[in-house]
N, C-alpha and C positions, 0 to 999 in steps of 0.2 A: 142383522143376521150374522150369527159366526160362520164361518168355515173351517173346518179341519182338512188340514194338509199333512199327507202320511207320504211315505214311500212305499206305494202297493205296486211297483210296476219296475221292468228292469232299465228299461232305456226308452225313449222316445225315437221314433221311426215314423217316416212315411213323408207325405206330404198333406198342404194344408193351402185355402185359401183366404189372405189374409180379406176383412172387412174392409170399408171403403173409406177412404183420406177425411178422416173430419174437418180439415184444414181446408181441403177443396169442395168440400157437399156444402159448406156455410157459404164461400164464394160463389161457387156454381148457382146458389139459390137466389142470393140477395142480386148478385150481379144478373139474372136473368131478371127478375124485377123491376132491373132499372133499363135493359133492354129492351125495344118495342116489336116486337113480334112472338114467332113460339118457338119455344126454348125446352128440347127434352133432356133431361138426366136421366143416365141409367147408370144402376149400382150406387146410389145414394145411400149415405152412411143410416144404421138404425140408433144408434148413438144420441139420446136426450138431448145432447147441446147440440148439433147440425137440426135437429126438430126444431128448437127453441128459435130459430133464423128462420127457418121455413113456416111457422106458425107466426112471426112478427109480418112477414112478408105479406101473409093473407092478409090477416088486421088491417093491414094498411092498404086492401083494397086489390089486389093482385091475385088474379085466379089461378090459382095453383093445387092438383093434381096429387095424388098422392096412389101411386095403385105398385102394390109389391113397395119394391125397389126403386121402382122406376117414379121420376117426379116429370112431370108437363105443365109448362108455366106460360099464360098467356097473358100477355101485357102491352101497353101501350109508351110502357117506360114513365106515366104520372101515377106516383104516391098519394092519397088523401089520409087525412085525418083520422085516428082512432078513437074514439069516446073516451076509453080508460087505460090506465097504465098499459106498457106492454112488459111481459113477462121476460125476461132474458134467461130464467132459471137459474142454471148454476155455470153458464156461457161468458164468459170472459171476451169471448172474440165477437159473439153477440151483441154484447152492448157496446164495445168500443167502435168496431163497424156501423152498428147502426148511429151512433152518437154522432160519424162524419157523415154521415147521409139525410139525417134527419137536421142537423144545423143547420143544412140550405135551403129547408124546405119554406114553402107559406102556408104552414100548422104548424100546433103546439104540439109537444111528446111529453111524455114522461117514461125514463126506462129504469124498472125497477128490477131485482135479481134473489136469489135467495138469501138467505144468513152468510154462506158462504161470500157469493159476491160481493155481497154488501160490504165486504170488509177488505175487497181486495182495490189498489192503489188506481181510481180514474184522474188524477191529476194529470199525469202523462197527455194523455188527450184533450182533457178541459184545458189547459193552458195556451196548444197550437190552436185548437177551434176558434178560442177566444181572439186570440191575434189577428184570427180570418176575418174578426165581426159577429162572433157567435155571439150567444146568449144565453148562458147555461146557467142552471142554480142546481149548489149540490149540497152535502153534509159535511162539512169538511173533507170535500172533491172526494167523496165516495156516494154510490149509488144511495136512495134513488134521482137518476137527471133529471132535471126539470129542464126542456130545451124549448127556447123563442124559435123558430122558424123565421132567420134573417137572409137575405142576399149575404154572400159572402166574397172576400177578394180572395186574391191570392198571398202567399206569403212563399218565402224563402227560409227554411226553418230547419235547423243543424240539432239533431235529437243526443241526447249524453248516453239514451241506451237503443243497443239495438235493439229493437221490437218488431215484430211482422203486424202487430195489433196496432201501433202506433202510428204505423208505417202505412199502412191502409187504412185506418180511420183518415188520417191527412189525405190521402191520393182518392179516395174516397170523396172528399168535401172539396177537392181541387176540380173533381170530375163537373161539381158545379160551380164554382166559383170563376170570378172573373179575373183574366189573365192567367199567367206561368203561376204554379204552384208546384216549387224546389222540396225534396225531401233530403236530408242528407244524415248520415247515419255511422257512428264511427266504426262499424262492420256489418257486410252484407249480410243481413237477416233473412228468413225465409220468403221467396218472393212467388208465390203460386199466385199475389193479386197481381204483380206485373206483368206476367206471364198470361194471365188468362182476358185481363182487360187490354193489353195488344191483341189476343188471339179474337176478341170480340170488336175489335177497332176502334180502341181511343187514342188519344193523341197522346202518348206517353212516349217518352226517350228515357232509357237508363245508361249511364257512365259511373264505371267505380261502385261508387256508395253511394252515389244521389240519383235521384230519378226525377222527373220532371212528368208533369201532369197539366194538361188544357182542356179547358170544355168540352166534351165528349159525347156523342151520341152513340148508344152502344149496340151492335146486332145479335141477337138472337143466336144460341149457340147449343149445339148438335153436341153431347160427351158421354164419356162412361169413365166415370170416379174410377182410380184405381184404389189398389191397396193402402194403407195407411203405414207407414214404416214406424210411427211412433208405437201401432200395436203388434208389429211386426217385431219390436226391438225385445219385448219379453220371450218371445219365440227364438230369438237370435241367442239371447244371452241364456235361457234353457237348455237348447242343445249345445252352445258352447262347454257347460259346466257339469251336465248330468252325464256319466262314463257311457262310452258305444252307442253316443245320439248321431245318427244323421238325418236331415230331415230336410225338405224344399219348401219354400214359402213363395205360393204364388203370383204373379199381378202385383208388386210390390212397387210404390211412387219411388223414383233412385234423387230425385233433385237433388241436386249435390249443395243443396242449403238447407237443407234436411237430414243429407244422410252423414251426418256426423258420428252417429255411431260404428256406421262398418269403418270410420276411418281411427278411429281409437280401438276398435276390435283387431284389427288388421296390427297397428303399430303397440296390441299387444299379445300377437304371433298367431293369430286365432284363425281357424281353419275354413275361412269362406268365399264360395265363388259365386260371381255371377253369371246367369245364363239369360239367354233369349232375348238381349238388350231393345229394346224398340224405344220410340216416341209418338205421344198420344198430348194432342192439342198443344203442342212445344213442351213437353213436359216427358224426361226419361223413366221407363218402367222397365222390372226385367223379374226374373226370378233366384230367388238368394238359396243357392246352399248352404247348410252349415254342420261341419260334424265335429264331434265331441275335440278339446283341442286340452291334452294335459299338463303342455306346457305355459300357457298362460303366464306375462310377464307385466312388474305392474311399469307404469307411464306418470307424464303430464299430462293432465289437461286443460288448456286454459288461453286466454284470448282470444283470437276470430272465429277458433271452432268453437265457441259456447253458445252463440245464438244457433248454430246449426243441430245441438245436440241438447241443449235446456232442456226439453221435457225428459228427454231419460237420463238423465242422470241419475237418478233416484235407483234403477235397473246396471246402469254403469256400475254405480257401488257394488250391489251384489257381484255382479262379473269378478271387480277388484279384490272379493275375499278371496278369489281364487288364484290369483293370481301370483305370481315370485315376485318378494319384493315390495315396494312402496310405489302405492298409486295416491298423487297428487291431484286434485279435483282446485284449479283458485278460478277467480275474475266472474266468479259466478251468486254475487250477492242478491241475485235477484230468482233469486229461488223460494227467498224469503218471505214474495211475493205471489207468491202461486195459492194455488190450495188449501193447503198447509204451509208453513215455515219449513219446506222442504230439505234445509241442511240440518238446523235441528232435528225433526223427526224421525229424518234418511237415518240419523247418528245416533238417537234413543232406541230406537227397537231393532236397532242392527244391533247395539251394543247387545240386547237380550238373547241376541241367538249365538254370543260367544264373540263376535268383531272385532277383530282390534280395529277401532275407528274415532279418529278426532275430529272434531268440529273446530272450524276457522272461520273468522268474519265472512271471507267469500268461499267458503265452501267446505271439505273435509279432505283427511288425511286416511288414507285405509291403507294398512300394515298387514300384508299376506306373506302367505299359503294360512288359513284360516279353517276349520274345522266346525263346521256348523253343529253347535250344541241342540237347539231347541228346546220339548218339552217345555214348553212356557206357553203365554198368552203376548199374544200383541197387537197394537192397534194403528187402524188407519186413518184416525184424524179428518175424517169425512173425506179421505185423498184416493181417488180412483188409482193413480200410479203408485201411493203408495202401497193401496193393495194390492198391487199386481205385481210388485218389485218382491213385496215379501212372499206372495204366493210362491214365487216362483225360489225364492231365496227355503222357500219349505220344501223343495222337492228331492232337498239334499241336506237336512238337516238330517242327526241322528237320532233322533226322536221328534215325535210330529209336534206341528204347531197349530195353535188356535186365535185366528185373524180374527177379529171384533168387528163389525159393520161395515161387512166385507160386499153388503148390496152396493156402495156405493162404487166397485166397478162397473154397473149399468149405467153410470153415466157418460160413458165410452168407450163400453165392450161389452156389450150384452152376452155375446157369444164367447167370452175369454176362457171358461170352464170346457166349454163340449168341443173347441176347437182343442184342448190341453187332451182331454180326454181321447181323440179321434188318435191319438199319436203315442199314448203311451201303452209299451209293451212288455 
């Protein structure tokens, strides 16, 4: 599907409520599965990959609910066996989660993913599983897994990147394994799994960067997903750049191992407040102001806050053409690994809409106050974010742009279009 993106409207105004934390609808799902009682979600994400979790979870025997929004999951906390492959789709947190839950099991899996998947890095995880006593066969450690169902122990195991995927597939496979099972991580990554399997009652202790994990039985848990701030963050960087935007974004998840963006928007002068601060199941939500901010300066960005702020970066760049100045993006090679080749990509079709923008082993260089040319064609590499970076990078070119296989937003924001539209005036 193309889309065309024009500037038919003067500014963006109003308010919006942002869609539900993909991050937590995939936790919230699978972790109530392995919980023994009933467990309601409300405001679960519509988002293909939080499905792709919720439909592995049935498969495997676990009666779950689906009506609206709202998911009802009733279980006894035992897993059985699926006939055939289970689908991960195009779920990266899918298959890595399910990978440490399913290596403890007594069945065999296979978890396979699409073209996409298929090509993105599961060594990360096959390596600590194995150390546990897994039993995994892969393609040269990419999907699809073939997983023995062993006993597992515990390990002690110091990871070289930070990952929240890596980080929970381990604490994940610790929740069944025997003895302490150590995570340790050389920067705190996003932790909504430690967070919610305390708030369910496992034996988990976090210090620093490590976390510790014991055999666990987990209780049934009562929630309402909030907002998703990774789809909040095109919303954020929209009214930052389009002239006389202000706008509110509602019910927004704040985790400050997530919200790495308002901390780079902020340290580059940018005009946004939070309101209505609360907490929901240990976890901060609040609603984010933002209006248009013309002085824009560019920054660093790079070491502890890059597991906080990975997925947007691709959205950070556009911010950076606007910005005075030289915005630094390093320590972030694992962009490379995503989606798309996300530094490349970010770097070829920014270049087409005028960018001054370099590409660096870990990361890019963007060279502003930038003048967005358009009138071209560009593509999105089957990259949801990189759709949504450029859409929004179109709402301020001087002539419109044409996004190439721009449906592959629906695999994490269905709604990304009639939410843009609800706002602009």
């Amino acid at each position: 599907m193309q889309k065309l993106v024009s500037q038919n409207f003067k500014s963006l105004q109003g308010e919006i409520t942002i869609p539900a934390d993909k991050s937590m609808s995939h936790r919230a799902v699978i972790f109530a599965s392995l919980a023994n009682g009933k467990s309601v979600i409300r405001n679960f994400s519509d988002g293909q990959d939080p499905y792709s979790s919720l439909k592995i979870c049935k498969q495997l025997g676990i009666d779950i609910t689906l009506d609206n929004s709202t998911v009802t999951v009733n279980s006894n906390g035992i897993l059985h066996a699926y006939d055939n492959s289970l689908d991960c789709g195009n779920s990266g947190t899918t298959m890595r989660l399910m990978a440490g839950i399913l290596a403890g099991q007594n069945f065999n899996s296979v978890l396979i993913g699409d073209l996409s998947l298929s090509k993105r890095p599961m060594r990360r995880v096959i390596e600590p599983l194995l150390s546990m006593g897994a039993d995994i066969q892969s393609t040269d450690d990419h999907a699809p897994l073939v997983i023995s169902g062993k006993k597992l122990h515990a390990i002690n195991y110091s990871s070289k990147i930070a990952s929240a995927q890596v980080k929970s597939c381990i604490l994940l496979a610790g929740l069944n394994a025997e003895g302490k099972t150590i995570f340790t991580e050389p920067y705190t990554s996003r932790n909504h799994t430690e967070i919610l399997l305390e708030h369910m009652g496992a034996n988990i202790e976090t210090d620093k960067t490590s976390v510790c994990i014991e055999k666990s039985e987990l209780a049934p848990v009562d929630i309402e997903i909030f907002g998703d701030i990774s789809s909040a963050a095109f919303f954020i960087a929209a009214a930052l750049v389009v002239p006389n935007s202000d706008i509110i974004l509602r019910n927004v998840g704040l985790n400050p191992t997530r919200a790495g963006i308002l901390e780079v928007a902020k340290q580059m002068g940018a005009n946004i407040e939070i309101l209505n601060q609360r907490e929901i199941c240990g976890e901060i939500v609040g609603d984010i102001r933002i209006k248009y901010t013309e002085e824009l300066k560019g920054c660093e960005i790079s070491g502890a806050i890059i597991p906080r702020l990975i997925d947007e970066i691709p959205i950070i760049a556009v911010i950076a053409t606007q910005a005075k100045g030289k915005t630094i993006i390093k320590d972030a090679s694992d962009l490379r690994n995503k989606e798309s080749d996300r530094i490349s990509t970010v770097v070829t079709e920014l270049k087409k809409l005028g960018v001054d923008i370099e590409e660096t082993p870990d990361g890019m260089i963007v060279n502003g106050q930038t003048e967005l040319k358009g009138g071209c064609e560009v593509e999105t590499y089957h990259d949801h974010r990189l759709a949504m970076s450029l859409y929004v990078a179109g709402l301020i070119t001087k002539k419109e742009i044409l996004i190439n296989d721009f449906e592959w937003v629906n695999i994490s924001f269905p709604t990304f279009e009639n939410l843009f539209e609800k706002i602009k005036s």
